[in-house]
VMD Tcl script that draws the C-alpha trace (Angstrom):
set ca {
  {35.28 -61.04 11.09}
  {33.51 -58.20 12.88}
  {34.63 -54.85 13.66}
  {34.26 -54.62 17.43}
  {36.57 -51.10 17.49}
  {35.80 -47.34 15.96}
  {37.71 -45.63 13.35}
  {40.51 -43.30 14.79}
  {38.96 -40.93 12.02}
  {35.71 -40.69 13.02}
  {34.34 -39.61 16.30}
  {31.60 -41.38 17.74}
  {29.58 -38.33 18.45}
  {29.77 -35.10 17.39}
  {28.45 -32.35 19.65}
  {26.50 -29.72 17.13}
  {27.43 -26.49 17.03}
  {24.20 -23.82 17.43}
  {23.83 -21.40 14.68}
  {24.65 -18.09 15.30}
  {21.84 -15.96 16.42}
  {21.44 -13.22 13.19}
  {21.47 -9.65 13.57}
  {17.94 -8.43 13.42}
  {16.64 -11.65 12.07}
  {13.35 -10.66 13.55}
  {12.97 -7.35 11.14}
  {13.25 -9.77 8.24}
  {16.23 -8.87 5.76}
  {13.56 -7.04 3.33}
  {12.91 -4.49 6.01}
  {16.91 -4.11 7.14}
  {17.40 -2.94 3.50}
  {14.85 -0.98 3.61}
  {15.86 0.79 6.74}
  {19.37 1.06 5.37}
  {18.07 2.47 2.42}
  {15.54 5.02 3.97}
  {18.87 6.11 6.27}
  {21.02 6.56 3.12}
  {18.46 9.18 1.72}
  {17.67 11.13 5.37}
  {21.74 11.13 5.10}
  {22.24 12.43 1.77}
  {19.63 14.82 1.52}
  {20.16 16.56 5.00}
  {23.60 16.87 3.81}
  {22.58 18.61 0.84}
  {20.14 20.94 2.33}
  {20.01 22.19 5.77}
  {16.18 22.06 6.26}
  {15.28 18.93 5.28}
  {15.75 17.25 8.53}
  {14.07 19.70 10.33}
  {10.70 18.84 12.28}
  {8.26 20.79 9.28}
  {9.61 19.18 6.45}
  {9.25 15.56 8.28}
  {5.83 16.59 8.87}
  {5.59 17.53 5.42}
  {6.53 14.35 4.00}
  {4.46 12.45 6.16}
  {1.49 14.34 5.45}
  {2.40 13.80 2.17}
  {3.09 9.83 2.03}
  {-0.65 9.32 4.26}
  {-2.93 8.63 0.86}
  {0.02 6.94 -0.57}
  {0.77 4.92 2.55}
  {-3.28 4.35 2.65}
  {-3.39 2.79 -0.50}
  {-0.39 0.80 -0.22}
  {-1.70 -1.30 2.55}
  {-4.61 -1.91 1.10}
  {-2.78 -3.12 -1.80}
  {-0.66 -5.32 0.21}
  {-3.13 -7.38 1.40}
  {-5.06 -8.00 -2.01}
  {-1.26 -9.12 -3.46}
  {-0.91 -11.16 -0.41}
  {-4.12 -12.82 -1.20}
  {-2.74 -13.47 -5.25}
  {-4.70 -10.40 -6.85}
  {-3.87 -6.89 -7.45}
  {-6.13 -3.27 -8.12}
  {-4.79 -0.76 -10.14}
  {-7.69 1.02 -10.11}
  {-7.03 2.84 -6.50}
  {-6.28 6.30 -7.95}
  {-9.08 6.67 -9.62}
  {-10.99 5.43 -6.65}
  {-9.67 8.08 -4.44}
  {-10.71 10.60 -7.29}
  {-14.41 9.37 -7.12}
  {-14.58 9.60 -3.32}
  {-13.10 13.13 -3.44}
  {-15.92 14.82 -6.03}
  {-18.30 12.79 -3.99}
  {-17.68 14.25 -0.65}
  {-17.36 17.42 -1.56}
  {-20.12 17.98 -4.09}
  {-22.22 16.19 -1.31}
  {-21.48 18.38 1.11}
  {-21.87 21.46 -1.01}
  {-24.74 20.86 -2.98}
  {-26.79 19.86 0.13}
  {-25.53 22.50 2.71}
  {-25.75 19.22 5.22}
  {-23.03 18.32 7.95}
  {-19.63 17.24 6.24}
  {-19.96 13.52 7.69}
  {-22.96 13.57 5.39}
  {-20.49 14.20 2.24}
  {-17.94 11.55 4.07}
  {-20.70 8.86 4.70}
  {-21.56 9.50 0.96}
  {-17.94 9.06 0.09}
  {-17.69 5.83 2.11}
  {-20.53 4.43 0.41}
  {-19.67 4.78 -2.68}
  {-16.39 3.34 -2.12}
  {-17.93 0.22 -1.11}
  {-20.03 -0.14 -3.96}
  {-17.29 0.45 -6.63}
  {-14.89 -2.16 -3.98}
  {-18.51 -4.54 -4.51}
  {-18.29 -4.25 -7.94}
  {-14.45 -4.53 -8.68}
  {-14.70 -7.62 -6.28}
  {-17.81 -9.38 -8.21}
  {-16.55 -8.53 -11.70}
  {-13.41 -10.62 -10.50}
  {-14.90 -13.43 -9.10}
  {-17.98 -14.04 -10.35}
  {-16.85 -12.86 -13.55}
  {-14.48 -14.65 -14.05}
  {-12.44 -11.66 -15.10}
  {-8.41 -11.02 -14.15}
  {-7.61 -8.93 -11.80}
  {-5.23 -7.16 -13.76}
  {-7.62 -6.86 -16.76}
  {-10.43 -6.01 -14.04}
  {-9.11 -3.00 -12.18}
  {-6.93 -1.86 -15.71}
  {-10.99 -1.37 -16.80}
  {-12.21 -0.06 -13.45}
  {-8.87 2.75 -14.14}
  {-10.49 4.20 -16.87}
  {-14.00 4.20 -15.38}
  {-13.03 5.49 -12.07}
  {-11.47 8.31 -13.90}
  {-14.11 9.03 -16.31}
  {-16.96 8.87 -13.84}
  {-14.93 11.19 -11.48}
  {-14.61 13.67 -14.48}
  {-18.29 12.96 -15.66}
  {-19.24 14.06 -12.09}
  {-16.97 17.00 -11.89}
  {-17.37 18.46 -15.17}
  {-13.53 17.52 -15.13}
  {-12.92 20.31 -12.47}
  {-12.46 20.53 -8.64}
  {-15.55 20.92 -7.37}
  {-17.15 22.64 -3.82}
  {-14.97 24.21 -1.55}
  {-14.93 22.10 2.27}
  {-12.19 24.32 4.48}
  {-15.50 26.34 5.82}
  {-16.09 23.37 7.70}
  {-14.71 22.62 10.79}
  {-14.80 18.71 10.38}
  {-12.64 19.12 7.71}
  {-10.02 21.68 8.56}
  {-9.47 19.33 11.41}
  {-8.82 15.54 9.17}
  {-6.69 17.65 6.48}
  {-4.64 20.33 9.16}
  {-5.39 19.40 12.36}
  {-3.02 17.47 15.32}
  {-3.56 15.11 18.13}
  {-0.11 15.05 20.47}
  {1.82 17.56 17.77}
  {0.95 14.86 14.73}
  {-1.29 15.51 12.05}
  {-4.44 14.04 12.19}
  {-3.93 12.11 8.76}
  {-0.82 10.12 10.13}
  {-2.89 9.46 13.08}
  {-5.20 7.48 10.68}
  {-2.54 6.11 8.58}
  {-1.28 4.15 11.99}
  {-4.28 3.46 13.12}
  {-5.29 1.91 9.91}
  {-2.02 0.52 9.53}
  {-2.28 -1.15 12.90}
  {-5.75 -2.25 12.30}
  {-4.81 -4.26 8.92}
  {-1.49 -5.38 10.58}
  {-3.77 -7.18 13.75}
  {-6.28 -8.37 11.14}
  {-3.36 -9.78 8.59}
  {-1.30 -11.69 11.65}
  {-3.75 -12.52 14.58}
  {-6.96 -13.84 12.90}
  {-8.55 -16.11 11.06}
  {-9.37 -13.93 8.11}
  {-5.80 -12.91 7.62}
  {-3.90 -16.85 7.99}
  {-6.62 -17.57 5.43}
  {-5.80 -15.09 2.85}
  {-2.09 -15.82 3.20}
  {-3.06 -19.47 2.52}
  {-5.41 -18.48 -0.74}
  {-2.36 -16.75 -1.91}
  {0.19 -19.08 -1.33}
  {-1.73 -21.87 -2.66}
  {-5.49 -21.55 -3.68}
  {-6.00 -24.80 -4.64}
  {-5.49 -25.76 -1.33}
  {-7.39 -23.53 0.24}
  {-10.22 -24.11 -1.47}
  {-9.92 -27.65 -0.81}
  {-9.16 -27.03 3.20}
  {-12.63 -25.43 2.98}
  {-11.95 -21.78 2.78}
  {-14.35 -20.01 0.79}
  {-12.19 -17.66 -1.60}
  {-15.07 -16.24 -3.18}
  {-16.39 -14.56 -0.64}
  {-12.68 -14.03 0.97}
  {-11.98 -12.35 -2.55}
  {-14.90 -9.95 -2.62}
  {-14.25 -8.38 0.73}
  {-10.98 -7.39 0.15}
  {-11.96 -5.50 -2.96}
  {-14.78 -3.77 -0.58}
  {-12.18 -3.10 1.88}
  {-10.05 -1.46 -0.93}
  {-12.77 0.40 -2.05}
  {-13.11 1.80 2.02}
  {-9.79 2.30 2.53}
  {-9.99 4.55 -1.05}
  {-12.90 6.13 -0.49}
  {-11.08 7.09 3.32}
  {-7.98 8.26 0.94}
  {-10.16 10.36 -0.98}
  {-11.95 12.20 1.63}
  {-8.52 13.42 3.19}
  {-7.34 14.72 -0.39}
  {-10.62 16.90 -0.09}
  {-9.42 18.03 2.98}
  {-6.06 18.65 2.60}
  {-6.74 20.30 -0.73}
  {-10.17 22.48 0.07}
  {-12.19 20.91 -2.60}
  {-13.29 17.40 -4.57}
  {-10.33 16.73 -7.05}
  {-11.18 14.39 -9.83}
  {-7.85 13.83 -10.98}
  {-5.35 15.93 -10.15}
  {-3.64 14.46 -6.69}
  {-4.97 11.05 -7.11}
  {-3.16 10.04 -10.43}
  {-0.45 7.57 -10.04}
  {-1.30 6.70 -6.93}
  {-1.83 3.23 -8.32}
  {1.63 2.77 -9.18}
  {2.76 3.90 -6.03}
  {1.03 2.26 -3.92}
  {1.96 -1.17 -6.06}
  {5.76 0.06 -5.62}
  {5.79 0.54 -1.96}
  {3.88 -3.54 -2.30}
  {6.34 -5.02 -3.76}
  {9.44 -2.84 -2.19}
  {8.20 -3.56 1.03}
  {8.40 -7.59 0.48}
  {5.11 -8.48 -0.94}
  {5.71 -11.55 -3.48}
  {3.13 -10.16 -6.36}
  {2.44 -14.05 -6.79}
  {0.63 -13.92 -3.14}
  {1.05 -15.36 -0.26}
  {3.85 -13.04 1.43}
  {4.24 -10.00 2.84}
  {3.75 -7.53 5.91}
  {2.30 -4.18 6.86}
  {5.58 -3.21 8.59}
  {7.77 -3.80 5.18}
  {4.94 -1.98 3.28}
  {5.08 1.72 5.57}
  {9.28 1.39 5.46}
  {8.65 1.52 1.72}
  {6.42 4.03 1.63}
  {8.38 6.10 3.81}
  {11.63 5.13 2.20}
  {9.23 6.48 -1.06}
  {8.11 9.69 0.67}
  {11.75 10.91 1.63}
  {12.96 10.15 -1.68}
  {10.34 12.16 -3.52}
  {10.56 15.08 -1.33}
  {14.47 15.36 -1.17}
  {14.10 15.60 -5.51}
  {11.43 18.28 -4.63}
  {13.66 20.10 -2.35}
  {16.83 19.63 -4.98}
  {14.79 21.34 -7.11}
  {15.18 18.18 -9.28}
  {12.53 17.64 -12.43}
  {9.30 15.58 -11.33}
  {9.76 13.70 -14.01}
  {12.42 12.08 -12.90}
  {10.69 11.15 -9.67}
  {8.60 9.03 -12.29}
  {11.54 7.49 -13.39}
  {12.90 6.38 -9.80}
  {9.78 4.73 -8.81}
  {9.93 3.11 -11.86}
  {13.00 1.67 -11.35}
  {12.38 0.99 -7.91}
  {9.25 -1.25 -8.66}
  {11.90 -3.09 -11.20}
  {13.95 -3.75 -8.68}
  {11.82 -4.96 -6.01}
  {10.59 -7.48 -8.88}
  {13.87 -8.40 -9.51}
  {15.14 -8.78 -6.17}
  {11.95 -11.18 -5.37}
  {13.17 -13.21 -8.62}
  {16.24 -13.98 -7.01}
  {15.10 -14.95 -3.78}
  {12.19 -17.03 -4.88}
  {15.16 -19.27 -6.91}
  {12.57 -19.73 -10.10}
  {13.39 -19.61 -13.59}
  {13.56 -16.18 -15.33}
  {11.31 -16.23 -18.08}
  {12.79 -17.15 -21.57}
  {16.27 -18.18 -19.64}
  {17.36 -21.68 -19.70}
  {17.85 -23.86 -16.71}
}
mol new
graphics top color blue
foreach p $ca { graphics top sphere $p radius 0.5 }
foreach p [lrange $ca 0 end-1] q [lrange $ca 1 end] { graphics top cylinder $p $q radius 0.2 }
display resetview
């Protein structure tokens, strides 16, 4: 016997309902938080002290968060790529003695000491990205030795002490205190760096082939993309981008500073990473989530400054930040927390 009829219970068709278009689903939810955070602390703080919304102090800050902000795209794009450099402080520190003892020493025209600085940022970049690849080294292991180097070559250089004095020069007066349209001059190349990386990341080749060595490199290797060479130019554009850095903490603090102002960058920079939605496996992340971070980073650091609050504790909160990040990624991702059962 056949059943010609339907079911009173169910309907023949069912007309589907369309989701519900999400708040600012094209920020991402990383970078909402992130903007809720960084308007919790501009809150709290210009409730606590009167000046610290005012136009200087945001000028301040930003000035401020531009090496930081420097380093931490860089850093995005070798985590979205499945590597990482701590090595960037003491990157910046090299590039600093360099383009001021440069410039000193030889009396010449400060893009002489700059050039200088730029090229031996690419050579350090060269060799962080060789040791890596063709060394068969890790990353972490890599740039954890390159730390220590960096450092001790900066100090070798120096004699351990700031060297030359560069605020004689207009060239430099200008990149560490000058403005184009009432901003400084070292936001200006924060955004346009920012922007560059962001275009490069999103709308080429390069960049949908970096996300894919990332996400899976086994894949891209066998969809023909040559990682090798992939890998090695992102370490030379770190070691630019740092040697760039460097050069404006000459600038913005008169002479070449081995250390001081460039340690713990590293650790910044990997904070603002992985706040800013960079999965420190590879394969994700964005410029955009990486400058909320280190903005959300920069605010945070100077509202403790103007609280008068121990620097030491500012160590603590970016510590705690960067463990959060991580374990905010954990959850998302849905894997297994190490040493957990199923």
């Amino acid at each position: 016997m056949s059943i010609t009829g339907t079911s009173p219970h169910i309907k023949d068709t069912e007309t589907p309902v369309p989701p519900r278009p999400k708040r600012f689903a094209g920020l991402g939810g990383q970078n909402v938080s992130l903007i809720g955070a960084l308007v919790f602390v501009l809150v709290l703080f210009g409730l606590l002290n009167d000046n610290y919304l005012s136009l200087s102090n945001m000028q301040v800050i930003a000035e401020a968060a531009t090496i930081t902000g420097l380093l931490a795209i860089v850093q995005t794009v070798v985590i979205i790529c499945g590597g990482l450099d701590i090595s960037v402080g003491s990157q910046v520190g090299v590039a600093s003695v360099v383009s001021a003892m440069v410039f000193t020493t030889s009396g010449s025209h400060a893009f002489v000491g700059v050039l200088a600085a730029i090229g031996v940022g690419l050579l350090v970049g060269l060799l962080n990205g060789v040791v890596i690849v063709y060394g068969r080294v890790n990353p972490t292991i890599a740039t954890l030795a390159g730390l220590a180097a960096y450092k001790g070559l900066a100090q070798l250089l120096s004699d351990g002490r700031a060297q030359g004095y560069v605020l004689n020069d207009d060239v430099f007066v200008f990149l560490g205190r000058g403005k184009i349209a009432g901003l400084p001059v070292m936001v200006w190349i924060l955004v346009v760096t920012a922007l560059a990386v962001h275009l490069l990341l999103k709308y080429t080749d390069i960049g949908r082939n970096l996300y894919a060595i990332g996400g899976n490199d086994t894949a891209a290797r066998l969809a023909g993309i040559g990682i090798n060479k992939y890998l090695v130019f992102v370490y030379a554009l770190i070691g630019v981008v740092c040697a760039v850095a460097g050069v404006l903490l000459t600038a913005r603090t008169g002479s070449g500073q081995p250390v001081s102002g460039s340690e713990g960058l590293e650790l910044k920079a990997i904070t603002a990473a992985a706040l800013g939605g960079c999965a420190l496996k590879g394969g994700k992340g964005g410029i955009g989530g990486t400058l909320l971070a280190v903005a959300l980073l920069g605010c945070l650091e100077n509202g403790l400054t103007v609280e008068g609050i121990n620097s030491f504790w500012q160590n603590v909160a970016q510590g705690a930040l960067l463990v959060v990040a991580v374990v905010i990624q954990q959850r998302r991702s849905g894997e297994r927390a190490v040493g957990l059962p199923h």
